[in-house]
N, C-alpha and C positions, 0 to 999 in steps of 0.2 A: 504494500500500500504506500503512494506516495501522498505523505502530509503536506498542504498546501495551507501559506499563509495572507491571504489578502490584504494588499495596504492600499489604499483609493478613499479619498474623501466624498465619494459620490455614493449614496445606498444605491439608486438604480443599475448603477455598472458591479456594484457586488452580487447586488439579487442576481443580474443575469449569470453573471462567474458562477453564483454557487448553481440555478440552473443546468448551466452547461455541464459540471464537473459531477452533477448527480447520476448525471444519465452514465459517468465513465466508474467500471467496477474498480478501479484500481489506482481513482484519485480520491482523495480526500479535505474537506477544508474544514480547518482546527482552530481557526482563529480569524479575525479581520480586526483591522485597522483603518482610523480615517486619519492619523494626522502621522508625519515622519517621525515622531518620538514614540508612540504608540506601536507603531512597527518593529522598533528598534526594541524595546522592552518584550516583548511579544515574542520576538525570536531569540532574544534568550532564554526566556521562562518557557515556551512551549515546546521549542526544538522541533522545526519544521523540516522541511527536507528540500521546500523549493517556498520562495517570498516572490507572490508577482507584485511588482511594485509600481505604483503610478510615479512622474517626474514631480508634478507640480500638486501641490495641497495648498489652496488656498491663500491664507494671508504667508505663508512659509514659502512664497514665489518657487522660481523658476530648480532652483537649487534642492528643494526640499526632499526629493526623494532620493536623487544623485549621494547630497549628503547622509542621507538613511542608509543609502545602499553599503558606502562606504564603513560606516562603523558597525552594521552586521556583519559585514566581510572581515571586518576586526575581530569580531567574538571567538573567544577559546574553540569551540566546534561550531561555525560557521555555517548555515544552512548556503542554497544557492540564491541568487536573485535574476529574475526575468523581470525586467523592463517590461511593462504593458501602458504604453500613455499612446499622444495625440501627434506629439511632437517629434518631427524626425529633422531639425534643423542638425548642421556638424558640431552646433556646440553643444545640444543634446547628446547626442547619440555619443561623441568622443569623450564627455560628463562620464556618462552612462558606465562607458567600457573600461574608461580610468578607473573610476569609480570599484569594480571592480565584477561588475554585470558580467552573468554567462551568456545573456540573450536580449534581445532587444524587437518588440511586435509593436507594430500600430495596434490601435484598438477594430483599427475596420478590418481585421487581418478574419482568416476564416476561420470558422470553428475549430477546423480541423487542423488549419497550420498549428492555432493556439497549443489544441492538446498534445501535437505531436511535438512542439519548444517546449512545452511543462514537462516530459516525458525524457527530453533531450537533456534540458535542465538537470533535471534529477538524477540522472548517467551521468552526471559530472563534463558535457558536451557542449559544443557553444549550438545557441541558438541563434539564429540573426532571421529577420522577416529578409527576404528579397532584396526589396529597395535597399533594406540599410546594407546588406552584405553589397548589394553595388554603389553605395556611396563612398564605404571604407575601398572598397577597391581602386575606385576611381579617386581618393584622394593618394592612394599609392603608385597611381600611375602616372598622377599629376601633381610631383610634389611641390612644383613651383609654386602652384596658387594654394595649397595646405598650408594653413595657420598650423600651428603646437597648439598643447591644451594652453596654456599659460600664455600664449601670444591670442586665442579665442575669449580669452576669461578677461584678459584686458582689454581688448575689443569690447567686449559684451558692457565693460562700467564705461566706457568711452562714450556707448551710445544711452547711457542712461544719464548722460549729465557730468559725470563725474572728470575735476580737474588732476592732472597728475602727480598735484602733491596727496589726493583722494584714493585716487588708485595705490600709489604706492603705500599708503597708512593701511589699507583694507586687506595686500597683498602679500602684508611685510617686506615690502621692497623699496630700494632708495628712490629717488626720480630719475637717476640717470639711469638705473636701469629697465623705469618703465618708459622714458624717453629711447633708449635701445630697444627694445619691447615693438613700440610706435614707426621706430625707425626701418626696423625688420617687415613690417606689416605694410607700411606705406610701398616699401620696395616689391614683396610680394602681390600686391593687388592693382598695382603700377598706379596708385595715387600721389598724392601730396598734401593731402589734409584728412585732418581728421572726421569731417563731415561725408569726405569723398569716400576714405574706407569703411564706415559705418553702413552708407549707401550701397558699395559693391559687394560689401561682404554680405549683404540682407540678398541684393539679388544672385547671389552664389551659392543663397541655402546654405552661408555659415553659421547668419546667426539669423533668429528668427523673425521676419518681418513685422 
C-alpha cells in the first residue's frame, strides 16, 4: 500500500484527489494538509511514503510549497514529494527540482498520468509531466538563454519591486554580487535593463507572467 499525503489549500482539488485514489487498491490517503507548515508536520508525524504537494498556498505566495518540499526532504526518513500545482513557469519547476521534488504534474494532467507519477514517486523514480520533462531538456540544450536557480530567484525580486540593496539583504548576498547576478542575466537575455529582462524572461516562461 502506498500512503499518500495531500498538501493543497483548496478542499475541492483534495475531494477530487481522495476520489481518484479510492477507486486505486493500492493507494492510500492518511492525511491532508492546506497550509506548507501543516505538511511539513504531517510528514513527520505520519510517515507517508509519497507528499503531492501544491506550489502556492495562499497568503504563503509563490514559494510556499517549494519551501515545504524542501524541509521534508530534510526529515531523518524523508517520504517523496510530487509537485501537483498550476504553475509550470522555469522558476517553478527548477524551485521545484532544487527543492528537492521527484516529480512535477500540472493539475490538468490525466488521471492516469497522475496515478502512474504517484506510483513512480513511490519507487523512488522521477516523475516529470511531459511538458516539464521538455522544458528541462530544452533548457539543457539551450544553455545560453538558462538562468541558474539563484540568477531566477533574483530575477523573480527584480520584478517584484525590489532595489539591490533588497535583494541582497533577502539573499544574504552583498550588492556587488547581486549587481554580478544582474550582470550575468542582462548578458544572457541580451538586455540592458532591468525592466527589459523582467519582460523577456516572462515571455521565455522563466518566470511567471
Amino acid at each position: 500500500m502506498i500512503r499518500l499525503l495531500l498538501a493543497d489549500d483548496h478542499p475541492i482539488v483534495r475531494a477530487g484527489l481522495r476520489a481518484l485514489f479510492a477507486l486505486e487498491g493500492d493507494l492510500e490517503i492518511i492525511a491532508e494538509a492546506d497550509t506548507p507548515e501543516e505538511a511539513v508536520r504531517l510528514a513527520e508525524l505520519e510517515g507517508p511514503d509519497v507528499v503531492l504537494m501544491d506550489l502556492q498556498f495562499g497568503p504563503h505566495g509563490a514559494s510556499g510549497g517549494a519551501d515545504a518540499t524542501r524541509k521534508i526532504r530534510a526529515l531523518r526518513q524523508p517520504p517523496f514529494v510530487l509537485v501537483l500545482t498550476n504553475y509550470d513557469s522555469d522558476a517553478d519547476i527548477l524551485g521545484a527540482v532544487e527543492a528537492g521534488a521527484s516529480g512535477y504534474l500540472l493539475k490538468d494532467a490525466p488521471p492516469a498520468e497522475l496515478i502512474a507519477a504517484v506510483r513512480a514517486a513511490a519507487a523512488g523514480e522521477s516523475a516529470l509531466a511531459p511538458v516539464i520533462a521538455g522544458r528541462l531538456l530544452e533548457r539543457m540544450r539551450l544553455p545560453q538563454v538558462s538562468l541558474s536557480g539563484r540568477e531566477i530567484e533574483v530575477l523573480g525580486l527584480v520584478a517584484d519591486g525590489n532595489t539591490n540593496a533588497e535583494i541582497a539583504s533577502a539573499l544574504f548576498l552583498s550588492e556587488t554580487t547581486v549587481k554580478s547576478h544582474l550582470g550575468h542575466i542582462f548578458t544572457k537575455l541580451g538586455v540592458t535593463t532591468r525592466t527589459a529582462a523582467v519582460a523577456e524572461a516572462r515571455d521565455r516562461g522563466i518566470l511567471r507572467a
